[in-house]
N, CA, C and O of each residue as an XYZ file, in Angstrom:
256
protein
N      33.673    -52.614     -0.018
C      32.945    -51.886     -1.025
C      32.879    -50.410     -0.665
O      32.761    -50.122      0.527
N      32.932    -49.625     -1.408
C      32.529    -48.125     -1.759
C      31.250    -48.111     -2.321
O      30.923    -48.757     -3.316
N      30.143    -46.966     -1.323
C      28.974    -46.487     -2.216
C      29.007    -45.666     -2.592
O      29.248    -44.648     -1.944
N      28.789    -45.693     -3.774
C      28.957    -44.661     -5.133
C      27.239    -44.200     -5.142
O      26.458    -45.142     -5.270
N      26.798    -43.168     -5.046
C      25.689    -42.849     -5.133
C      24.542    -43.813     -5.051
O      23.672    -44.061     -5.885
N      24.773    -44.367     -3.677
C      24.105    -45.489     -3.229
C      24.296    -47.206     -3.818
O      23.724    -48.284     -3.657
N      25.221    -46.775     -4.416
C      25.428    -48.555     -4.744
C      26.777    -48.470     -4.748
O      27.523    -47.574     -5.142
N      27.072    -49.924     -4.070
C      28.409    -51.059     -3.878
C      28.853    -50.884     -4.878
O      28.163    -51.095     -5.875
N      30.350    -50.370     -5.007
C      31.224    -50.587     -6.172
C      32.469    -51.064     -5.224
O      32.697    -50.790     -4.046
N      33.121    -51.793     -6.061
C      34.752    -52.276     -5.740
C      35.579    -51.408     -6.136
O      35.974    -51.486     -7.299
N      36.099    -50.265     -5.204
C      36.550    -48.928     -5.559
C      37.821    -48.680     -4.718
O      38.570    -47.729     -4.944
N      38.078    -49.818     -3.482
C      38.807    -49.471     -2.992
C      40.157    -49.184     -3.371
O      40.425    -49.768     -4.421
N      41.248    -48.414     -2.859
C      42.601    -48.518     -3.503
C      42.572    -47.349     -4.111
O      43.614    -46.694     -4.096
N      41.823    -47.004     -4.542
C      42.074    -45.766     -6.073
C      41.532    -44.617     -5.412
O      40.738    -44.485     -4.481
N      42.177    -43.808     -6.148
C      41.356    -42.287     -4.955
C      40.271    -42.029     -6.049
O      40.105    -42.587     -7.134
N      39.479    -40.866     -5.352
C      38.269    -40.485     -5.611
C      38.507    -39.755     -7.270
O      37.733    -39.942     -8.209
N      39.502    -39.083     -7.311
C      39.834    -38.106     -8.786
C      39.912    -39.266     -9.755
O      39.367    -39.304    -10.858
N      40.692    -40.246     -9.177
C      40.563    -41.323    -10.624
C      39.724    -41.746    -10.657
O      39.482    -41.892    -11.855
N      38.807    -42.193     -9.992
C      37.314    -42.858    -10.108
C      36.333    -41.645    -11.175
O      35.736    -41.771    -12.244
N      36.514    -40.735    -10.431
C      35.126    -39.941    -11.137
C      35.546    -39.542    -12.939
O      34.729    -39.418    -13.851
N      36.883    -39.424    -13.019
C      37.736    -39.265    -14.484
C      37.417    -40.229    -15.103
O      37.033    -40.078    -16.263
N      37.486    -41.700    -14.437
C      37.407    -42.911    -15.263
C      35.716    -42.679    -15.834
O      35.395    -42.719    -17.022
N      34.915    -42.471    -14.861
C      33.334    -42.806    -14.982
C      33.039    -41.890    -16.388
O      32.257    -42.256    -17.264
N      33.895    -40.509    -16.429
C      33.905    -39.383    -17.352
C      32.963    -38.666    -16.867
O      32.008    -38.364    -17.582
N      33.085    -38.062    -14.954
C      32.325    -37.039    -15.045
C      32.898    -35.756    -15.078
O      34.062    -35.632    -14.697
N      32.181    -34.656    -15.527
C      33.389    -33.118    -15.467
C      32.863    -32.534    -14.051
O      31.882    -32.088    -13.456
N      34.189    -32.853    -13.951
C      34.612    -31.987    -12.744
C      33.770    -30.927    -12.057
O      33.212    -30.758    -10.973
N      34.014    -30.064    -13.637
C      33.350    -28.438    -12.917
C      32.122    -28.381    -12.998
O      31.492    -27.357    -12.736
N      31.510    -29.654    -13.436
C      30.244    -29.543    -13.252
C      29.337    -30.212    -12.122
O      28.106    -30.205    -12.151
N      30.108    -30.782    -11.137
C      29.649    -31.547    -10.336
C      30.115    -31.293     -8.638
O      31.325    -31.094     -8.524
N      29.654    -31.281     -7.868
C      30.084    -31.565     -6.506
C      30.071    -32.516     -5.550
O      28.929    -32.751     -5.154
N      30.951    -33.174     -5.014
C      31.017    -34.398     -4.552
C      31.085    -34.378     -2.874
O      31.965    -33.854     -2.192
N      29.974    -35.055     -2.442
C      29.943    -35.544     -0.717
C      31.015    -36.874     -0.844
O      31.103    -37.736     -1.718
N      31.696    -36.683      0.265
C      32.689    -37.384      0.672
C      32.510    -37.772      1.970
O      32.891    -36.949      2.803
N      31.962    -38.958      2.447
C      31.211    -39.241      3.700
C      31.389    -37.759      4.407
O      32.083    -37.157      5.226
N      30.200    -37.590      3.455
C      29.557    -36.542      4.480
C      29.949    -34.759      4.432
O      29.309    -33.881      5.011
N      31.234    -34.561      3.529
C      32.358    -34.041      3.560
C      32.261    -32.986      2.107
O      32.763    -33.392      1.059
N      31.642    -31.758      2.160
C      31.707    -31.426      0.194
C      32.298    -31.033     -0.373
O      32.401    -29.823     -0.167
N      33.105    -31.542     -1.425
C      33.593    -30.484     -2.200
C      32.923    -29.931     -3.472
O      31.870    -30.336     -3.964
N      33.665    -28.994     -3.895
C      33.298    -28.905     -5.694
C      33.913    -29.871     -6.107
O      34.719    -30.615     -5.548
N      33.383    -29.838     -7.437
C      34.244    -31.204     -8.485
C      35.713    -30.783     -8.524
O      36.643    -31.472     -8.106
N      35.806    -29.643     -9.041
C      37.364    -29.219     -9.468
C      38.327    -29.390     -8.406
O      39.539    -29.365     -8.620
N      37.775    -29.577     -7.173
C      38.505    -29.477     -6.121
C      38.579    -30.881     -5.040
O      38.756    -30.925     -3.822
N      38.367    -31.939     -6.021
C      38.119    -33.075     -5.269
C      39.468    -33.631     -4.706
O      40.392    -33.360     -5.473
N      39.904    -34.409     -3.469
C      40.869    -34.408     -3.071
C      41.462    -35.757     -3.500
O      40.859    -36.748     -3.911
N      42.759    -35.578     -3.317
C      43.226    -36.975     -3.987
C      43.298    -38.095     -3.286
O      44.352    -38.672     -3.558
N      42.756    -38.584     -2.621
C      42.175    -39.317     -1.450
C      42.297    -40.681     -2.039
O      42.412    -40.621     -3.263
N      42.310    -41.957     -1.530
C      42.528    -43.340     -1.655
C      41.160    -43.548     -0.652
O      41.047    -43.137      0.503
N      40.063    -44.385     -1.522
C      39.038    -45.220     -0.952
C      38.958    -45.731     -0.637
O      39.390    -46.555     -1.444
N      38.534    -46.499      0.555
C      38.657    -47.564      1.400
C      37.331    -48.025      1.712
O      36.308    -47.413      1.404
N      37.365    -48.914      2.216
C      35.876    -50.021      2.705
C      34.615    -49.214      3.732
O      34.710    -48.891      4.916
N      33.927    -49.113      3.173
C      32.871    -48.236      3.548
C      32.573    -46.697      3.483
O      31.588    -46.284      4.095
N      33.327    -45.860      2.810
C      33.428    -44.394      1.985
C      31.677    -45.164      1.547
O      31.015    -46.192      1.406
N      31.712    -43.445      1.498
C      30.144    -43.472      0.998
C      30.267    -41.886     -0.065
O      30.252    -40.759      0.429
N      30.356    -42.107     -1.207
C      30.468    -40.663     -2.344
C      29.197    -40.813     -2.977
O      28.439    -41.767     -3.153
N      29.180    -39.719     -3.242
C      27.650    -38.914     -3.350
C      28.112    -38.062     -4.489
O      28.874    -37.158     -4.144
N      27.720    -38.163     -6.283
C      28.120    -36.845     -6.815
C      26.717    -36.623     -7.607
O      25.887    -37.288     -8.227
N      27.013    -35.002     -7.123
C      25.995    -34.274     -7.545
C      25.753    -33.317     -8.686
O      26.371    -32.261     -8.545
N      24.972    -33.407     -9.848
C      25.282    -32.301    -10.724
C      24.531    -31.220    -10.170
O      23.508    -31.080     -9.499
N      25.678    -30.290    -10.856
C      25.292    -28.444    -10.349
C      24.399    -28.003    -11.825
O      24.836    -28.020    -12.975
N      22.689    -27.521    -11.244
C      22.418    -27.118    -12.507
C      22.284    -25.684    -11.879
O      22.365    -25.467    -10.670
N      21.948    -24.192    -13.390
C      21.236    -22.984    -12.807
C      20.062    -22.932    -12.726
O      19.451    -23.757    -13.405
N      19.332    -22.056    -11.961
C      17.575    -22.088    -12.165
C      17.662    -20.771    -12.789
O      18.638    -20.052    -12.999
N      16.607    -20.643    -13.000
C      16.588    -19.313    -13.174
C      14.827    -18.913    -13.207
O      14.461    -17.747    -13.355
C-alpha cells in the first residue's frame, strides 16, 4: 500500500504524476511531500510507487 494523505491506497506500480492527474488535482495548485521529499505540483517527478511511499498533497492558498 501507498499513503495517500494518510490513508492506504493500492497505488503501487504507477508513478506519482499519474496518480494525482487521475484523482484531478491541478498541479499548479498544489505541492506534494514525497516521503518526506517536496516538490511543487508542476514539478512532480515521474517516479513509480512502491509499498510504503507515504504522499502528502498540499493545497497552496494566498493570505493576505
Amino acid at each position: 500500500m501507498v499513503w495517500l494523505n494518510g490513508e492506504p491506497k493500492p497505488l503501487e506500480g504507477r508513478t506519482l504524476k499519474e496518480v494525482l492527474e487521475e484523482l484531478g488535482v491541478a498541479l499548479e495548485r498544489v505541492a506534494v511531500l514525497l516521503n518526506e521529499e517536496a516538490f511543487p505540483g508542476a514539478e512532480v517527478p515521474e517516479r513509480v510507487l512502491k509499498e510504503g511511499d507515504m504522499v502528502e498533497v498540499v493545497a497552496l492558498m494566498q493570505g493576505g
